[in-house]
Structures are given as structure tokens and as C-alpha cells.
SESEKE-250673 format. One record per residue (C-alpha): residue in one letter; x, y, z. Coordinates in pm, 1 decimal, padded with zeros to 6 digits. Example, Ala and Ser with C-alpha at 12.3 -4.5 7.8 and 13.67 -1.06 7.14 Angstrom:
<rs>
+------+----------+----------+----------+
: rest :       c1 :       c2 :       c3 :
+------+----------+----------+----------+
:    A :  01230.0 : -00450.0 :  00780.0 :
:    S :  01367.0 : -00106.0 :  00714.0 :
+------+----------+----------+----------+
</rs>
This chain:
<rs>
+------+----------+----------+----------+
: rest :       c1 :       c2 :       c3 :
+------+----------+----------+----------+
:    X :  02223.7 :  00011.2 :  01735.2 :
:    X :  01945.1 :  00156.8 :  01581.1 :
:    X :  02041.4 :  00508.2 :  01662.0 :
:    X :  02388.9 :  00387.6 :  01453.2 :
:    X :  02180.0 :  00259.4 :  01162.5 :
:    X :  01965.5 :  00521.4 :  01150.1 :
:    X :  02278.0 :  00764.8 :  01156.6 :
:    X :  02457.6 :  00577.0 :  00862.0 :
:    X :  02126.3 :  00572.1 :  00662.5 :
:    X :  02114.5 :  00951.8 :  00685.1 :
:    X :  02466.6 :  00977.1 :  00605.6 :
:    X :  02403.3 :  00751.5 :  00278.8 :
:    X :  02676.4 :  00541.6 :  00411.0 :
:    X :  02640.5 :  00199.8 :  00232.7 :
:    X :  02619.1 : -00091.2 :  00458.6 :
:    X :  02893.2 : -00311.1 :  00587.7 :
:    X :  02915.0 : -00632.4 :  00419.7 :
:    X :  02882.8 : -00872.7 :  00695.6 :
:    X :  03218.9 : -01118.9 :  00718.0 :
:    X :  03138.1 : -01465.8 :  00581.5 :
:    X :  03497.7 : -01576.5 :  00619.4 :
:    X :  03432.6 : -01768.8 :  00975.0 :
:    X :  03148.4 : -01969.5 :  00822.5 :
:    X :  03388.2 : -02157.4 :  00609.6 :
:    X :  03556.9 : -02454.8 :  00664.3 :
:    X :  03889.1 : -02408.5 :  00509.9 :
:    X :  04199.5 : -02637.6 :  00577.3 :
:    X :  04482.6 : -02450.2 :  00683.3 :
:    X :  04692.9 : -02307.1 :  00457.2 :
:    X :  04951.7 : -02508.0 :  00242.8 :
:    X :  05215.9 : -02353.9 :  00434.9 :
:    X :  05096.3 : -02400.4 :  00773.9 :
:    X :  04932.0 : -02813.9 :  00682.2 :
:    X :  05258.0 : -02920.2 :  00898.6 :
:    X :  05166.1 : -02734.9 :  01220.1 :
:    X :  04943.9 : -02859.2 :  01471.9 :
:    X :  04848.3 : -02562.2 :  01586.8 :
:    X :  04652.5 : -02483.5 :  01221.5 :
:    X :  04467.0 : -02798.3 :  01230.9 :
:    X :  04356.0 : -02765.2 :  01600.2 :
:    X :  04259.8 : -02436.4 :  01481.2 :
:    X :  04004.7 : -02533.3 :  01200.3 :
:    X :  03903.7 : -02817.0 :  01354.6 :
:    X :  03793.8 : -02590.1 :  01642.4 :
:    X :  03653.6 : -02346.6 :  01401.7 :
:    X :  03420.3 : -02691.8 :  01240.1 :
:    X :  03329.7 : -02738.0 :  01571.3 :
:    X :  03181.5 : -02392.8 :  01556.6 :
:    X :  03026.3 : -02444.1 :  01254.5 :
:    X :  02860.9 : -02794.0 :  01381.4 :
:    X :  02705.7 : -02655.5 :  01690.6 :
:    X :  02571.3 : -02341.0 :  01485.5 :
:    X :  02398.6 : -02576.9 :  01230.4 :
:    X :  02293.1 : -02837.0 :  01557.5 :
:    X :  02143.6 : -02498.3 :  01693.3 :
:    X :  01970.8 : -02368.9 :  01386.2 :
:    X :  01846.5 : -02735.4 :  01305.1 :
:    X :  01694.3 : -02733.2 :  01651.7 :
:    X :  01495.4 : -02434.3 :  01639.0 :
:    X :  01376.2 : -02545.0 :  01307.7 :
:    X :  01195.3 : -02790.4 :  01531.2 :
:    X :  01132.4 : -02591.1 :  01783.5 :
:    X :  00964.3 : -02371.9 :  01514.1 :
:    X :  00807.4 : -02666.9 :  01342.2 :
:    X :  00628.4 : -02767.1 :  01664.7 :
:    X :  00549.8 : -02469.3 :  01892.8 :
:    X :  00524.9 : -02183.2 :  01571.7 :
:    X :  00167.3 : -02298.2 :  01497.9 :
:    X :  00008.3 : -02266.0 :  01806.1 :
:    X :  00200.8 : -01935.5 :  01876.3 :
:    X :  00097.4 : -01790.2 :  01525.8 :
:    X : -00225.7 : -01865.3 :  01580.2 :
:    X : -00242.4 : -01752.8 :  01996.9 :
:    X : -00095.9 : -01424.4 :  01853.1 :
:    X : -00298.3 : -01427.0 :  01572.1 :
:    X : -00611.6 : -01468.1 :  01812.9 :
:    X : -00443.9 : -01184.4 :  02041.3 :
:    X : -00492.5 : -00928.6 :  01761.2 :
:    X : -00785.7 : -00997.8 :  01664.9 :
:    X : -00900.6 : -00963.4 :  02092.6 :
:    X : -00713.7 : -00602.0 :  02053.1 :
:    X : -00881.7 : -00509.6 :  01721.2 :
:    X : -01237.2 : -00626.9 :  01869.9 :
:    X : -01158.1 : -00444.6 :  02201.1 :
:    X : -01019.6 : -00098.4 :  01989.1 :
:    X : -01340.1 : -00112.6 :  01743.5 :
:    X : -01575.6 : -00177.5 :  02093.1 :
:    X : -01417.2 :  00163.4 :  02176.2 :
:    X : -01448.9 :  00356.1 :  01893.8 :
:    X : -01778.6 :  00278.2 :  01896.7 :
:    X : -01822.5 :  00364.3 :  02259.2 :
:    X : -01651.0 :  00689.4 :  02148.6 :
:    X : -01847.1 :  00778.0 :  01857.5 :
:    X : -02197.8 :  00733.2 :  02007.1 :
:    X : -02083.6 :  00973.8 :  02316.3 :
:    X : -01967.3 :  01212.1 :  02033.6 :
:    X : -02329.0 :  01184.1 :  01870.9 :
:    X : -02483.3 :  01203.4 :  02193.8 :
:    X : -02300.4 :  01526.0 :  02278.5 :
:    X : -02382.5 :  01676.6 :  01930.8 :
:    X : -02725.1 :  01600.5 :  01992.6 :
:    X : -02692.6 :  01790.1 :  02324.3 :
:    X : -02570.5 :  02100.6 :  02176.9 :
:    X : -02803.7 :  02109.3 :  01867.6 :
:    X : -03073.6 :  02092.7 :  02136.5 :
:    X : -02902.5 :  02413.2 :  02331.6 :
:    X : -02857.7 :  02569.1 :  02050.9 :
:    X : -03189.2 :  02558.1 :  01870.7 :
:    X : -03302.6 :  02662.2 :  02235.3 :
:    X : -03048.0 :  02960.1 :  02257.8 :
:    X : -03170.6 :  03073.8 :  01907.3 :
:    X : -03499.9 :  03104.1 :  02004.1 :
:    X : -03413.1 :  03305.8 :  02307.0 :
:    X : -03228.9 :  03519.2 :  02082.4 :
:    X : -03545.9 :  03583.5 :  01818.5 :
:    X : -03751.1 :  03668.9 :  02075.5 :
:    X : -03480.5 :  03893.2 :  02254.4 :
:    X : -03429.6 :  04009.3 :  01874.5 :
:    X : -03803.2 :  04060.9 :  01820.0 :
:    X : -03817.9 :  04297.5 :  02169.3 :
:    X : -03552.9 :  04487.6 :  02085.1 :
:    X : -03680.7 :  04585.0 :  01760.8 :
:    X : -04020.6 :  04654.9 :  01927.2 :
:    X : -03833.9 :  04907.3 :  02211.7 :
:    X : -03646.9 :  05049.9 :  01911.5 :
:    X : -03964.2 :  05135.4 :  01758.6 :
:    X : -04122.9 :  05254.8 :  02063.7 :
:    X : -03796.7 :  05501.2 :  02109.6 :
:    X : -03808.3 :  05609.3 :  01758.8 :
:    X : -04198.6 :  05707.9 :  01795.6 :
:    X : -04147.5 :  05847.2 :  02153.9 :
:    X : -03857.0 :  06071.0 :  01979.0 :
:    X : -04076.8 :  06169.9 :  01702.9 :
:    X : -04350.9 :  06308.9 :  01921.6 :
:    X : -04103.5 :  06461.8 :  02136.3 :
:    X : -03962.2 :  06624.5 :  01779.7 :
:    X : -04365.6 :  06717.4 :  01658.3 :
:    X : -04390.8 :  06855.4 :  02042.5 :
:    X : -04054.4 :  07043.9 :  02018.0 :
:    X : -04186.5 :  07179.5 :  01702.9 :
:    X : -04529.7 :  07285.7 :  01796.6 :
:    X : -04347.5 :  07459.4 :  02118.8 :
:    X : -04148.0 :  07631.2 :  01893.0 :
:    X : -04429.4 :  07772.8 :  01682.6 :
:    X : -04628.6 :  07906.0 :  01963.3 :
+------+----------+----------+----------+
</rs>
């Protein structure tokens, strides 16, 4: 049914009136007041109409006694779920801190691996440039002699 509704919606299809006609209590017609048949008909069809108002008037009281209570146990049901969801979130949220904590920790440690792994390689690239440049000055004095 919904798949239908949702269908006609998307179609822009208007919505079908819904048929009021056997919620009346009409005599039968003036041509038909002779027949038996008619009346037997529409009193049948008042029948119908009293045991659909008998049945609506008793779940009005149904409603009238049982709806509070059942409000308010549903009512206390959501608020149980909303408690239990916000006792997660929080749950969640301090493991998420927790972790971030973690890898601010391995990461200031990580970065001061790297400075000092920085701070030799600059030193050995020094070291190579000087070794080169006596091995250039020795080159050069070679060369002279």
C-alpha cells in the first residue's frame, strides 16, 4: 500500500475520494419503498452503521481508560531510550578523546624522533660536504704538484 501511495504521489495523481455513500442511512428509493427486499436491505445496512458507532464508542473508552497509562509507559520508554542513547554517546565521545589523546602523545613523540633524525642528517650532510671539500683542496693541490 505504501509502495501504491508512494507511486501515485510521484505520479501527481490526486487522491481518491474515499466513498461516504455506505455511511448513510437512506430509505430505499421511492420506487423500490414497496419491496421488501429494499427495506431488509437498509435496515441491514443501519445495522452496519450501529455496530460501527457501538465499536468506535467502545474504544473511546477503551481509550479513555487504558490511553493514559499507555501514553505515559511509552512516554517513560523514550525517555529510557534517550537516557540509554545519550549514556552512549558519551561512552563514545570520551573513547574518541581518549584515542586523540593517544595519538597527540605518538605524535609529539614521532616528531621528536624526526628533529633529532633531522638534526643528524644535517650534521652527516655537513660532514660530507667538508669531507668533499678537502678531497676537492687535495685534488687541487695534487694537481699543482
Amino acid at each position: 500500500m505504501v509502495a501504491d501511495e508512494l507511486a501515485r504521489v510521484a505520479s501527481g495523481r490526486s487522491m481518491v475520494i474515499p466513498d461516504t455513500m455506505r455511511y448513510r442511512l437512506d430509505p430505499p428509493p421511492r420506487s423500490e419503498r414497496e419491496s421488501a427486499e429494499a427495506w431488509e436491505k437498509a435496515i441491514e445496512n443501519a445495522r452496519a452503521q450501529l455496530e460501527h458507532q457501538a465499536t468506535r464508542r467502545a474504544n473511546l473508552e477503551l481509550a479513555l481508560k487504558y490511553a493514559p497509562a499507555a501514553w505515559r509507559a511509552r512516554n517513560a520508554w523514550g525517555d529510557a531510550a534517550v537516557k540509554a542513547y545519550e549514556e552512549e554517546l558519551a561512552r563514545v565521545r570520551t573513547e574518541v578523546n581518549e584515542l586523540n589523546v593517544m595519538r597527540k602523545l605518538q605524535q609529539e613523540s614521532a616528531a621528536k624522533e624526526i628533529s633529532a633524525l633531522e638534526r643528524e642528517w644535517y650534521a652527516t650532510t655537513r660532514k660530507c660536504a667538508a669531507i668533499e671539500g678537502a678531497i676537492a683542496d687535495l685534488e687541487a693541490e695534487l694537481a699543482t704538484k
